[in-house]
C-alpha positions as CSV (number, residue, x, y, z in Angstrom):
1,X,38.2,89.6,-133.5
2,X,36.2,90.8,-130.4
3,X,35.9,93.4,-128.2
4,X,38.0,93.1,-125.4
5,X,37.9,96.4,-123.6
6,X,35.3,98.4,-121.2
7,X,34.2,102.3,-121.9
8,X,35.0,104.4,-119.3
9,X,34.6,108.1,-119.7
10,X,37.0,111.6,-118.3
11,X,36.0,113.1,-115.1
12,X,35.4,116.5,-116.4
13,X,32.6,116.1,-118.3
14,X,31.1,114.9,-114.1
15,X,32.4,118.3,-112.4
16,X,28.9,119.7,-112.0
17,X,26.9,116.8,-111.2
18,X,26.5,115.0,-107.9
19,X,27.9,111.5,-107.0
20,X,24.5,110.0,-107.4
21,X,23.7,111.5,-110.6
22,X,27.4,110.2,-111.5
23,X,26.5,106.7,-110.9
24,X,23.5,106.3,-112.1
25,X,24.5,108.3,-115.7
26,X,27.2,105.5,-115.5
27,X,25.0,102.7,-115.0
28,X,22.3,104.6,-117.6
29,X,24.9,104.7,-120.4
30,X,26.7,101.7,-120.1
31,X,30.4,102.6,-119.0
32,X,32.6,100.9,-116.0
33,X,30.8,102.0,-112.9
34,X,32.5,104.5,-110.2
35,X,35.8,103.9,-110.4
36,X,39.5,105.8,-111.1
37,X,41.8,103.7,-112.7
38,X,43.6,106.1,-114.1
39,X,44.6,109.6,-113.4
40,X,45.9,112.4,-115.6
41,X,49.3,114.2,-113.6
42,X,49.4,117.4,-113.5
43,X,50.4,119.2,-117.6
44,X,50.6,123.0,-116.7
45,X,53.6,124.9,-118.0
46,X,55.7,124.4,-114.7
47,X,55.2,120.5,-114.9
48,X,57.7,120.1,-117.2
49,X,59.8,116.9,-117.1
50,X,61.5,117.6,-119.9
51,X,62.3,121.1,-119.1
52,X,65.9,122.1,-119.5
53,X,65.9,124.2,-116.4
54,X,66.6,121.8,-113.5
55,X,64.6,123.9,-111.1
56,X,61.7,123.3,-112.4
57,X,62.5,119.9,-114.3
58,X,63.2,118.9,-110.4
59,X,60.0,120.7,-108.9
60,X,57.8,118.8,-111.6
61,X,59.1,115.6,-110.1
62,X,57.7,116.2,-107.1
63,X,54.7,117.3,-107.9
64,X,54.4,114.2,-110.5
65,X,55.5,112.0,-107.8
66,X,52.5,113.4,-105.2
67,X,50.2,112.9,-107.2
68,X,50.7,109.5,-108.4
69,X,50.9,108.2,-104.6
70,X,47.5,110.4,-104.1
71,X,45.9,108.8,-107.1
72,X,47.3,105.6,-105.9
73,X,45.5,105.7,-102.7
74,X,42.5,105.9,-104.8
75,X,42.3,102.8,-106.9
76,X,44.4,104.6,-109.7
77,X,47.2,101.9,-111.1
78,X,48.0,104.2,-114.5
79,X,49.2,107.9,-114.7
80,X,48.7,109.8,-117.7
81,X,51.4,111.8,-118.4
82,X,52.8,114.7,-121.1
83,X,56.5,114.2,-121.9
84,X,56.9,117.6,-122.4
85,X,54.5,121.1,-121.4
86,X,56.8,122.8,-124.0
87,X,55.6,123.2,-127.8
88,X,59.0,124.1,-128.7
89,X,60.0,122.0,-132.1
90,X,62.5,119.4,-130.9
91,X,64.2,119.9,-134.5
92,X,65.2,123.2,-133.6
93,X,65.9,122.4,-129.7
94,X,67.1,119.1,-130.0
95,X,65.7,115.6,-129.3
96,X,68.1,114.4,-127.8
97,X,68.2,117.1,-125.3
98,X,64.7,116.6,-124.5
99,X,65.2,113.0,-124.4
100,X,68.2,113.5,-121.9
101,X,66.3,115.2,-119.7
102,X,63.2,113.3,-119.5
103,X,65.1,110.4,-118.9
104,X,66.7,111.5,-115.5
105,X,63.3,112.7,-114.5
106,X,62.1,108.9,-115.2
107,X,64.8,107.6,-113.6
108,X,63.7,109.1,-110.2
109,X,59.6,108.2,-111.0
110,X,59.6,104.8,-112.4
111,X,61.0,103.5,-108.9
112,X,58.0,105.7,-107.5
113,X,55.7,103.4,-110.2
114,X,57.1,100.3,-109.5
115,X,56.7,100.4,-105.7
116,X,53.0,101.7,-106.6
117,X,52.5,98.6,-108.9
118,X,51.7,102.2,-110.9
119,X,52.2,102.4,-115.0
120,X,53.0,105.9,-115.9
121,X,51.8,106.4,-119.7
122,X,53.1,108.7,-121.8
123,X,50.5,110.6,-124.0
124,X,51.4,111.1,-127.9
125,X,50.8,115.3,-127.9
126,X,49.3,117.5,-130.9
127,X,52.2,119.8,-132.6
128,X,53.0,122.8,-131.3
129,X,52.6,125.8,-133.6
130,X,55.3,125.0,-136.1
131,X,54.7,121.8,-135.6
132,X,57.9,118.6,-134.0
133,X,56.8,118.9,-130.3
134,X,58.2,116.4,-128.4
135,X,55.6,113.2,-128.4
136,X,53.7,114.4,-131.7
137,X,55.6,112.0,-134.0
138,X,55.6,108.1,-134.0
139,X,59.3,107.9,-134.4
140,X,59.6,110.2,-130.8
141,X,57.9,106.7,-129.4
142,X,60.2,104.9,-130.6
143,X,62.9,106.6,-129.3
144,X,61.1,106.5,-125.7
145,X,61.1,102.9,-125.9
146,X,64.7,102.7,-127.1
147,X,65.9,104.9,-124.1
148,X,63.7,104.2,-121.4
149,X,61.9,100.6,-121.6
150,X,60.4,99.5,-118.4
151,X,57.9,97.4,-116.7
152,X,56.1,100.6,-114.9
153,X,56.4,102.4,-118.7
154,X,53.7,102.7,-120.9
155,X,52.0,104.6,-123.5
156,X,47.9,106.4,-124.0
157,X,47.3,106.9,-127.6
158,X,44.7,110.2,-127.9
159,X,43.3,109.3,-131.1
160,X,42.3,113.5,-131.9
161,X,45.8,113.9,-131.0
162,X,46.9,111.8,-133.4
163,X,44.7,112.8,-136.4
164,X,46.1,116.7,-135.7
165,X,49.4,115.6,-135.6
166,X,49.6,112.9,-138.3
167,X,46.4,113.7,-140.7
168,X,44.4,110.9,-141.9
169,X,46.8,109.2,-143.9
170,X,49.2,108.8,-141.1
171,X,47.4,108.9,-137.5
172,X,47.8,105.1,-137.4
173,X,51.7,104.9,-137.5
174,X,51.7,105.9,-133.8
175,X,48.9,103.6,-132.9
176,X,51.7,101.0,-134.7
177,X,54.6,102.2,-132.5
178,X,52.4,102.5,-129.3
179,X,50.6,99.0,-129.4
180,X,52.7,96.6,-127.1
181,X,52.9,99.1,-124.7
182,X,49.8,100.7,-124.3
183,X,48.3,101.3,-121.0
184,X,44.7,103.2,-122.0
185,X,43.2,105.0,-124.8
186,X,41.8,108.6,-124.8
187,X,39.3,108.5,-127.5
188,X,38.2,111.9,-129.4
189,X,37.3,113.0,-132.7
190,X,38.1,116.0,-134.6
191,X,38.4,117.5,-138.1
192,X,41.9,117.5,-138.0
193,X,42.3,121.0,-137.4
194,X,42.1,121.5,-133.7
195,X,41.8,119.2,-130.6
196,X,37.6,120.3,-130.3
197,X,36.9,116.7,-128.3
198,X,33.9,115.2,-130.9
199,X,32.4,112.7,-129.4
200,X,33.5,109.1,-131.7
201,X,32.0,109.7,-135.3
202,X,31.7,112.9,-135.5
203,X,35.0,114.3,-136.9
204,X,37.9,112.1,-139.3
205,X,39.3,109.4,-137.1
206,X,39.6,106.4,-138.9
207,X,37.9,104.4,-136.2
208,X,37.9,101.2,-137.6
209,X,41.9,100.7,-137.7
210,X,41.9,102.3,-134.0
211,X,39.2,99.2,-133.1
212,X,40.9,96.6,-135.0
213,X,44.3,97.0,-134.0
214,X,43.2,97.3,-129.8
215,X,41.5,94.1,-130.6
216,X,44.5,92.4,-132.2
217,X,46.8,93.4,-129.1
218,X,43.6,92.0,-127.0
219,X,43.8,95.4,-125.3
220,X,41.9,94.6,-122.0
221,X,41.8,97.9,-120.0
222,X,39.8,100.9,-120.3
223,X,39.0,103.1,-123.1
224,X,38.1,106.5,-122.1
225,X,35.6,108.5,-124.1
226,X,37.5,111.8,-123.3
227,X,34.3,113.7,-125.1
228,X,30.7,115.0,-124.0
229,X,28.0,113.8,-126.1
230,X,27.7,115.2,-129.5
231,X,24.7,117.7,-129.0
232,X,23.3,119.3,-125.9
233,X,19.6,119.5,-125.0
234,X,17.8,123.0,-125.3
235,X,19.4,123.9,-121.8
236,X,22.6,123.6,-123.1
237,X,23.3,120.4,-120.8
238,X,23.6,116.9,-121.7
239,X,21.2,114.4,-121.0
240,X,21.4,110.7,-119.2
241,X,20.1,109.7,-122.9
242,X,22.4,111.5,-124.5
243,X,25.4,110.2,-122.6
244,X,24.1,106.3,-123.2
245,X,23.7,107.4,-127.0
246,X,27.3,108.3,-127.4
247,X,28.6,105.1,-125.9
248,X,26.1,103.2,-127.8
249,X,27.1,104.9,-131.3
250,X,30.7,104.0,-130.1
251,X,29.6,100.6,-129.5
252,X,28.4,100.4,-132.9
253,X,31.7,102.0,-134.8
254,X,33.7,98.9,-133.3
255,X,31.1,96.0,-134.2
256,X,31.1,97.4,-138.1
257,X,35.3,97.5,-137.7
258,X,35.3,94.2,-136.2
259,X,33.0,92.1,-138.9
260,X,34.9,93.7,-142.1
């Protein structure tokens, strides 16, 4: 097995530097260049396309379906996207409900995808507080692909997601469900606790099942860091070196998963 992939790292960790400090931390540290192939859609609390209220189930459409032609216009071909803003447990609301009602909101935004030559990728979530949000559990995304397969349909896997949702043990299943579909990778490491964005080795991923199984589907997009560098400098910033030392100890968690 080999690595098939290129690093590519969240725009957030960027806000405060310049365009030319951008590109040449990118070139510095080894990841894709200047470029936005994909784009996170909007996940506040009124973005809801599986809300149950049609006003605002209908509102998040549109606002979904501006910003995928306005990341489209900018080189972006995937949008990430939350099934759900709720935390609600689908046991006690219903998952079939949910399911309903994402469903009609995918009905209108897949067209919107298709005539983008756009995948929209749905994002496995952390639990809400007592735990069975929608998109937390593997069997949820099989359910998705059950009800809604498409060409313009596809999944992210967030690794630190799936450690908080699925522990240790279990964190792989959705990386099982998710495989033939997947459209990008959010990669983050945590202690299994809390979403806290470590950088990759640094918390309890199992990294070497999450490198092995993108390069047995020959997974041959991008994989986003979606961290900063482990440690800041004495100024509470992070470094050009410390960027290229992240993607180089990530580099190095996939050559020891791919030679055992």
């Amino acid at each position: 097995m080999q690595k098939t992939w290129t690093w590519s790292t969240t725009g957030y960790g960027l806000i405060s530097k310049s365009n030319d400090d951008i590109i040449a931390l990118c070139h510095a540290a080894g990841l894709a260049g200047i470029k936005i192939s994909t784009f996170h859609l909007p996940f506040s609390e009124q973005d809801n396309l599986a809300s149950i209220y049609e006003t605002v189930r209908r509102k998040a459409i549109e606002t979904a379906r501006t910003w995928m032609e306005r990341s489209a216009l900018v080189g972006a071909t995937v949008g990430i996207q939350h099934s759900t803003t709720s935390r609600y447990n689908v046991d006690v609301e219903g998952l079939n409900l949910y399911i309903h009602q994402l469903g009609k909101s995918l009905e209108v935004l897949l067209p919107v995808a298709e005539s983008l030559n756009y995948t929209i990728a749905l994002e496995n979530l952390p639990p809400g507080e007592d735990g069975g949000r929608l998109s937390s559990r593997p069997e949820h995304f099989e359910k998705f692909i059950e009800a809604f397969k498409h060409p313009n349909l596809g999944f992210i896997l967030d690794t630190g997601h799936a450690l908080i949702a699925a522990g240790p043990a279990h964190a792989d299943d959705f990386h099982a469900v998710m495989a033939p579909y997947m459209a990008a990778y959010h990669l983050a490491d945590n202690a299994g606790d809390r979403d806290s964005h470590l950088a990759p080795g640094h918390g309890l991923v199992g990294w070497k099942r999450v490198f092995q199984r993108a390069a047995e589907i020959g997974f041959s997009g991008r994989m986003y860091i979606e961290t900063p560098p482990f440690a800041a400098d004495a100024n509470g910033t992070y470094t050009v070196e410390a960027w290229k030392q992240m993607v180089d100890d990530t580099d190095t968690l996939v050559a020891q998963a791919l030679r055992s």
